[in-house]
C-alpha positions as CSV (number, residue, x, y, z in Angstrom):
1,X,15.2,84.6,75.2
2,X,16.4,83.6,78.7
3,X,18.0,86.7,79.5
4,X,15.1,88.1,78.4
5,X,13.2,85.8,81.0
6,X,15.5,86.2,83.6
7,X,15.2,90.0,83.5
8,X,11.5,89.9,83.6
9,X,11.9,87.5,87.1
10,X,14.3,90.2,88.6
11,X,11.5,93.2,87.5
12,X,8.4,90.8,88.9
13,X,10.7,89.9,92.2
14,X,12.4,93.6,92.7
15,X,8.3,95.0,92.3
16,X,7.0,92.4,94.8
17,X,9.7,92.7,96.8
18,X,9.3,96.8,97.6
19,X,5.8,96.7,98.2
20,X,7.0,94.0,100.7
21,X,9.6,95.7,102.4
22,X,7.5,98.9,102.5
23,X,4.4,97.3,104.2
24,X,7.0,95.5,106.6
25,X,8.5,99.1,107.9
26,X,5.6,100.9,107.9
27,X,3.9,98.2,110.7
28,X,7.1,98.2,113.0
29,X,6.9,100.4,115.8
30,X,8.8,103.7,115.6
31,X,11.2,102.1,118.5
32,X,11.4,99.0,116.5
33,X,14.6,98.4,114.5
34,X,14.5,97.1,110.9
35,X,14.7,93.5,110.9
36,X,17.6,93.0,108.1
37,X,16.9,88.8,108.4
38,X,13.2,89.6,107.7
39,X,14.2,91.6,104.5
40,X,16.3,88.8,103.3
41,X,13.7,86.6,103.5
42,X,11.0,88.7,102.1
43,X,13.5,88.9,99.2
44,X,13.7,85.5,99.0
45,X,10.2,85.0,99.0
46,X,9.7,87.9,96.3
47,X,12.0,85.7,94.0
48,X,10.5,82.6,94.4
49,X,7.1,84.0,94.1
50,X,8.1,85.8,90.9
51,X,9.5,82.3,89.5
52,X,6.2,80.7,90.3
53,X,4.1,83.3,88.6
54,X,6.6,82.6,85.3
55,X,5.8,78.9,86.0
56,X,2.3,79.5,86.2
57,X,1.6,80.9,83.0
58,X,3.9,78.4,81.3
59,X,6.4,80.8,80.5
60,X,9.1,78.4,82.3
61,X,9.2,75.2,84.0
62,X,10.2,74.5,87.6
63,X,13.3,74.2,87.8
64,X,14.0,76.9,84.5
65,X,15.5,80.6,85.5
66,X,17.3,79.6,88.4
């Protein structure tokens, strides 16, 4: 069941985490570098936002998953 859970948090994080990246490229200018710092940190986010969700519905508690 935890792997399970786990896998689910890595599909919910990976899914939030490319819609992230993509809006974050597509606003830079076209001179503009990628920002490899801001993508590791939208991945983090992404995670922690997909562990929240899990929380939310009571699928996990805080803390769980990590």
């Amino acid at each position: 069941m935890r792997a399970q859970i786990q896998a689910a948090i890595g599909q919910l994080s990976m899914a939030i985490y490319t819609q992230l990246a993509g809006a974050h490229i597509a606003t830079r200018d076209e001179h503009q570098s990628v920002d490899s710092d801001r993508l590791r940190q939208l991945a983090k986010d992404a995670l922690a936002s997909a562990r929240a969700y899990f929380e939310g519905i009571g699928v996990i508690t805080q803390g769980d998953a990590q």
